[in-house]
N, C-alpha and C positions, 0 to 999 in steps of 0.2 A: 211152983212150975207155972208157968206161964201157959194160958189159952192161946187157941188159935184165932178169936176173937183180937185178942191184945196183939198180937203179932201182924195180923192181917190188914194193910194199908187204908185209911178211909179211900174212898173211890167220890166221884162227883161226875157228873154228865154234861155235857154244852154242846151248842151247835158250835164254837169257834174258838179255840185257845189261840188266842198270841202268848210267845214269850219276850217280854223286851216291852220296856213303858216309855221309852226314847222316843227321839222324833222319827223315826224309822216305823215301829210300834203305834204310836198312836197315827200315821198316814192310815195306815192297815184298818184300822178300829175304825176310824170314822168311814172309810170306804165301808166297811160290813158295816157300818150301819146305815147304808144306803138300800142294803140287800134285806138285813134281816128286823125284824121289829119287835115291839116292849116285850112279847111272850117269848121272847127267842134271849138264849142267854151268851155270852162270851164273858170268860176267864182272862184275865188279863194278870201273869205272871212275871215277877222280876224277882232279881237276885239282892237291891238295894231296896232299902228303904218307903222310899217315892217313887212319885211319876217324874221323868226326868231324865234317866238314861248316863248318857256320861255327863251332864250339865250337873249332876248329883256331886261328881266328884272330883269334877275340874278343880285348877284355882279359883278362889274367889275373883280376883280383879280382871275377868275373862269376860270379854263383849263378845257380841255376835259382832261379825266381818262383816255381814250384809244390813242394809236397813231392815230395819225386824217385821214390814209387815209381809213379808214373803216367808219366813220364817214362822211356819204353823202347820197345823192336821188341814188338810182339805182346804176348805175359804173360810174358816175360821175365822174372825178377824179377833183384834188384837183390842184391849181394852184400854191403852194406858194414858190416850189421849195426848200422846206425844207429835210430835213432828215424823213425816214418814221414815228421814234420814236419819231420826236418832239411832242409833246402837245399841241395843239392850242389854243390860248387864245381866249378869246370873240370876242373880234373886227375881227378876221382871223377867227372864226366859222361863223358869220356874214356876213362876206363877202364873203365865200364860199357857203353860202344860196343865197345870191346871183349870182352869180355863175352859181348854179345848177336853179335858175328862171332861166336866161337869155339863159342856155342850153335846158330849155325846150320849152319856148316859141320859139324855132327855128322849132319845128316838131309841136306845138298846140297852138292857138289861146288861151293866157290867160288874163282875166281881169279881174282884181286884186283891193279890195274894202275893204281897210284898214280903221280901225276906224268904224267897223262893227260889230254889237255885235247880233248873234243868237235871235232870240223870240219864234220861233214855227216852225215847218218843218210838214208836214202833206203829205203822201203818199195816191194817189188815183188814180186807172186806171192806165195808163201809166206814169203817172208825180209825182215830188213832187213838192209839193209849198212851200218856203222856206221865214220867212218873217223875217224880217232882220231891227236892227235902225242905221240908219246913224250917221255920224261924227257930223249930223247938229241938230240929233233928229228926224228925219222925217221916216215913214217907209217905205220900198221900200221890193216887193215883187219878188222872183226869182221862175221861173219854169224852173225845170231842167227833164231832165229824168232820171239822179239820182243822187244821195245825198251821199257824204263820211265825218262825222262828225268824225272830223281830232282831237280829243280831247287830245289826250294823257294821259300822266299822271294828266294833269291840275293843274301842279303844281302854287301855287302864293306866290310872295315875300312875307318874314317871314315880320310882324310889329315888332319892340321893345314892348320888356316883359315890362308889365304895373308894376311898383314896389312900396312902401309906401313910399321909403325914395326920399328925395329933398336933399340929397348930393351925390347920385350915378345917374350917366349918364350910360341912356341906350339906345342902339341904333340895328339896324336890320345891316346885310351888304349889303343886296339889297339898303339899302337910306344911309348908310354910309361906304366910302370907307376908311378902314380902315388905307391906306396908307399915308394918307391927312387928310385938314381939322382941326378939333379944337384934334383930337385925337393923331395929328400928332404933333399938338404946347403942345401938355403937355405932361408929363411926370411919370402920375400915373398911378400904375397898370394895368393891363385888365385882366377881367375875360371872358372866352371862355365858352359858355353854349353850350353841344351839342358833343358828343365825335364821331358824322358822318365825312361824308364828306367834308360837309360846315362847320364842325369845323378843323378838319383835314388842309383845305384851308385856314379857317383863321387866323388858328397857325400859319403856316408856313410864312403867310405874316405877318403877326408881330414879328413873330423872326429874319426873316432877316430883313426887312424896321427897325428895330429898337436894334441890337444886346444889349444887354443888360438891356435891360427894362423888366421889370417882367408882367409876361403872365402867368397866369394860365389858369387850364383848369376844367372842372366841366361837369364828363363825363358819368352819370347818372350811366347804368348798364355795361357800356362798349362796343365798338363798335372790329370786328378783319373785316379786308380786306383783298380780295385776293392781293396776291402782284405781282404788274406788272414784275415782273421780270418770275416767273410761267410761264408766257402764252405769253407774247412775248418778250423773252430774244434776244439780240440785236448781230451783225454781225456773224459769223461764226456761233452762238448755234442756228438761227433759221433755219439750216440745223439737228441740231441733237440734240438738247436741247431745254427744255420746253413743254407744253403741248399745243398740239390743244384743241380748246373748244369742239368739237365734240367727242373727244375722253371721256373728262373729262365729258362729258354731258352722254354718254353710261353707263360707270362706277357711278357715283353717281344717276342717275334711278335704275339702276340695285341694288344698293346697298336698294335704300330708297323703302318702304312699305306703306307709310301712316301713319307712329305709329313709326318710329324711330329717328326723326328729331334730339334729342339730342345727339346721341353717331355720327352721322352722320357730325351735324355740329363739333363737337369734330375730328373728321377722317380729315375733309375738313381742318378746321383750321393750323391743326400738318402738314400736308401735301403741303395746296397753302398758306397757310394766315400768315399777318404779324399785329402787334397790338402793343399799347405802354402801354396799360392798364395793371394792375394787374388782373383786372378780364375782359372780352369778352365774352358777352353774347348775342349781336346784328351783325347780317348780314346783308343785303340787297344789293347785289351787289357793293358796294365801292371797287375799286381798288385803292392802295396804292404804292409807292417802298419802297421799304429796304431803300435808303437813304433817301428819305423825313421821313419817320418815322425817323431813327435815328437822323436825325436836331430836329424835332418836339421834339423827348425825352429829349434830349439837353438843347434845350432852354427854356421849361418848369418847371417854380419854387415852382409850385404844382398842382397837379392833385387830385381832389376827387370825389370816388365813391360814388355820391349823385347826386339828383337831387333836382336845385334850386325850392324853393318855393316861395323865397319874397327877400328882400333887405330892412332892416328897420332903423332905428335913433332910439336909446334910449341913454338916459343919456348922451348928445351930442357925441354919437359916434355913428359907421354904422355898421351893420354888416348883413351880409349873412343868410337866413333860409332854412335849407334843409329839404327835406320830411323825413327823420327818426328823426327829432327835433333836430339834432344836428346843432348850430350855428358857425360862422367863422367871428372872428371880420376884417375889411377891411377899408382902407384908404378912408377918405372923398375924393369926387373928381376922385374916379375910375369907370373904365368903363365896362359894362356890355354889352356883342354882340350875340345876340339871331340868336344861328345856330341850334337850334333844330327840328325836321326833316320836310320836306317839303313834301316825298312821300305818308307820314301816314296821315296827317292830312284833309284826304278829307271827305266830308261827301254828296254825290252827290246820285241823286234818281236811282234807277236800270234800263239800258235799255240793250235788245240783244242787239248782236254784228251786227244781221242783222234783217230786219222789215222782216215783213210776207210778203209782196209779193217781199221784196229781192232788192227793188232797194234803199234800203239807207242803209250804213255800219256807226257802230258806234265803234269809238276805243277809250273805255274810258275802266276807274278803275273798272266799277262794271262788265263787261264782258270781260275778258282778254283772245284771244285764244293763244298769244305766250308773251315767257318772255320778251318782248321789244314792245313798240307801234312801235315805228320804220320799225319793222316786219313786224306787223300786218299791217301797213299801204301801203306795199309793198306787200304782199302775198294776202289778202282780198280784196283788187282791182282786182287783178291777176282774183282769184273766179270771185268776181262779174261782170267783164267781161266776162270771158266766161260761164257765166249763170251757175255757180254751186257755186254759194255761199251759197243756200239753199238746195244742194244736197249731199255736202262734211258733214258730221254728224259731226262735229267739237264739241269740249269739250268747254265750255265758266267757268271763274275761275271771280269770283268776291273779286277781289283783296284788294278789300280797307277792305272788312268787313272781310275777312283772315288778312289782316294785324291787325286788331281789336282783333281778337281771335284766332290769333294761328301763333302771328309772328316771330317764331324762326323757323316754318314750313313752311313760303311761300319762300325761295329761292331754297327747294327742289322741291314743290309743283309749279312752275314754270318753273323749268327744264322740271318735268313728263310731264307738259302743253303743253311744246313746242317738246318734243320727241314726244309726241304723233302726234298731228293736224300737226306736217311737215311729220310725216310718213304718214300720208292721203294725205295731199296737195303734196307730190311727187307724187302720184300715180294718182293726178287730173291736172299737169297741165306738158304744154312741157318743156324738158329738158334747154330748152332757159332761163327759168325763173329761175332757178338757176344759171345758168351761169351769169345771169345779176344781182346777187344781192351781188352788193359791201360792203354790210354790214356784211357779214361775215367773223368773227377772225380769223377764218382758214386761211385768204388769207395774215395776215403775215407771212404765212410759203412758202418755195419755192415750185412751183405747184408741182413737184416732189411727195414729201412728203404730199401737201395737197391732194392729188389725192387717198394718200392710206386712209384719214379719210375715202374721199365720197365713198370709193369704201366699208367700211366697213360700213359707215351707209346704201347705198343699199341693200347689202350683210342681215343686220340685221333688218331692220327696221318694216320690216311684222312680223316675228314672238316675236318683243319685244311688239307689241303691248298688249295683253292680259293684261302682268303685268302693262303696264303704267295703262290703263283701271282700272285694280282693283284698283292700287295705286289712284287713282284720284276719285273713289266710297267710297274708303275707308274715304279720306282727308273729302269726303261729310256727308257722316253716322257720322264720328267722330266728326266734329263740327259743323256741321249743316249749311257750307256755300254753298251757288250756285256753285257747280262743276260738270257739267256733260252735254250733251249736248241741245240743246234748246228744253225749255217744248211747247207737242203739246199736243190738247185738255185737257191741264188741267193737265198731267201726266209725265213724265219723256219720254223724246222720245229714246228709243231702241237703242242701239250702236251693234246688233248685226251685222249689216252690214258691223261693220269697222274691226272685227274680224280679 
């Protein structure tokens, strides 16, 4: 018979549990380590392996979209000794997570409890109690005094698309690298599902790793990216050429109402964006260059505006089904690589951004206060330290159920998100906190010049609020998603105060 000893969960104590070792997670960590010091402890809980997050279990041949040194915890900088524009690949984003661990734990005691998978968190009094199953299955219980659930986007590796036919191989790029492997020893077609980013990506690695081999692509409604050349165009032009994002972030709020999203992204398009589609009907922040597209156009032996349905066998032959019924007969033995989109397809239960009495932050998809978790998990710490996480009247944007019904809307409805709640959070926390925060695009420009954005976002920010305001009331009345700030008693709680 078992003791109550053996049944009873180890318990552990901390001033701060995150869960989530993402770049979400560690913004968080290194902000608490601004607050708290070596005698002070923080728990650092994930579900995988490492520190890392979904960079854990993406494809391999997956670069960061941005130059990487804005890609970090705090101002971090970056070890590699590379060029600012280079790209970082997985293993060099990885190891820069580590990195930024090993910088923090120089100012905050962290222990770190990988192969940890969340069960319940429960705020009461001063504490949360965090309960948590181990690597071994056993559960082991945390009391913190607060709680940062480090979620992010919660992306998870795509499966291979389930299809009828037994002579088409299909496979995911999270479990096959498409550079190697049985993919690499044959020599039939490949069909590219998905005209995003992770299609984009895995065009590009199979036009070069294989020049000549035929690569289609099947790119649903079409996808247009900004093009990195726009926003941070490289030696002399980032003195006088390209655009700050703050600038462009001014300009396209200003521009959007709530109700314009389509002539809007149309402006955006003509203006930063680059695409290889015939038609482009899909945004969501993918950045691209002018030359990786022009490769990708290149090597491309067909593109179709459709989106797969099946892959079948009739009459000993194979072929393709697309949702408007039109069929594409296809070589037995070709390959199908399921890159279709990984942002949208979440379906997770609604929580605030913050609990009622404030001491656990939640930065997931259904309450999103800025366009990037990264942000959020940088700025919302910042709050919750200085006890105004529930006094800053912040707007929360439930992103995933916007992406569901009205996704040609959320990249504008994302901007208004984050113009707005940073023109509050300026006004609530010291000028340190921006200065410390390496994640923004601004800072591939020489201070000089980045000096004159921040000097026009101070300059502007109080009185553009109204419009953000209404634009974000509007986004709510019109399709009915959670945008506005956290309900109290049951009612829509008042933003007159942010006026």
């Amino acid at each position: 018979m078992s003791t109550s000893a053996e049944t009873t969960p180890e318990v552990d104590t901390c001033d701060l549990c995150i869960v989530g070792a993402g770049i979400t997670g560690l913004n968080a960590l290194f902000v608490a380590s601004r607050y708290l010091g070596r005698d002070q402890k923080v728990i650092l809980v994930d579900r995988r392996s490492r520190v890392g997050g979904m960079w854990v279990d993406t494809y391999p041949y997956v670069r960061l979209h941005q130059p990487h040194p804005m890609f970090t915890a705090g101002n971090i900088e970056w070890t590699l000794g590379r060029e600012p524009s280079y790209l970082a690949a997985k293993e060099e984003v990885l190891g820069h997570f580590e990195h930024c661990l090993a910088e923090i734990k120089k100012r905050v005691t962290v222990d770190e409890r990988y192969g940890h998978t969340l069960l319940s968190d429960n705020e009461s009094g001063d504490n949360v109690t965090v309960t948590c199953r181990g690597p071994d299955g056993e559960q082991r219980v945390i009391v913190a005094k607060r709680l940062v659930k480090a979620f992010g986007a919660q992306v998870n590796p795509n499966q291979p698309l389930e299809l009828s036919s037994t002579r088409i191989r299909s496979v995911s790029p999270d479990y096959c690298d498409v550079r190697s492997g049985d993919i690499r020893d044959s020599d039939t077609p490949v069909w590219v599902i998905g005209g995003g980013k992770t299609g984009m990506d895995t065009a590009l690695a199979l036009i070069t790793a294989y020049p000549g081999r035929e690569v289609n692509l099947v790119a649903g409604s079409g996808t247009f990216f900004t093009a990195r050349e726009k926003f941070f165009p490289s030696g002399s032009k980032r003195w006088w050429g390209g655009c700050q994002l703050s600038n462009l972030a001014l300009d396209m709020t200003r521009r959007f109402d709530g109700t314009n999203e389509k002539p809007l992204a149309e402006w955006y398009r003509n203006n930063y964006g680059v695409w290889l589609t015939p038609e482009a009907g899909n945004f969501l922040f993918g950045v691209l260059s002018e030359t990786e597209n022009r490769t990708i156009a290149a090597g491309l032996n067909d593109v179709i505006m459709d989106h797969l349905v099946d892959a079948v066998d009739r009459d000993g032959a194979s072929e393709l089904v697309f949702r408007s019924g039109a069929t594409k007969p296809v070589q037995p033995g070709s390959w199908i690589v399921n890159c279709t989109g990984y942002l949208t397809n979440g379906n997770h239960p609604y929580e605030p951004y913050v609990s009622g009495g404030g001491s656990t932050v939640s930065l997931q998809g259904r309450s999103f206060t800025l366009h990037l978790t990264s942000y959020a998990g940088y700025f919302l710490t910042h709050l919750m330290f200085l006890d105004k996480i529930r006094t800053v009247p912040l707007y929360e944007l439930d992103f995933e159920e916007m992406c569901r019904v009205a996704k040609p809307a959320v990249p504008f409805a994302l901007f208004s998100l984050a113009q707005y709640n940073l023109s509050l959070i300026t006004d609530a926390v010291p000028g340190s906190v921006f200065k410390e925060c390496g994640l923004d695009f601004n800072r591939w420009y020489p201070w000089p010049r980045r000096m004159i954005g921040t000097a026009q976002f101070l300059a502007t920010h109080r009185r553009e609020r109204e419009h953000l305001r209404r634009t974000l009331d509007t986004l709510h009345d019109r399709f009915g998603v959670r945008c506005g700030p956290l309900i109290e008693g049951g009612a829509r709680a008042s933003a007159a105060a942010a006026g």
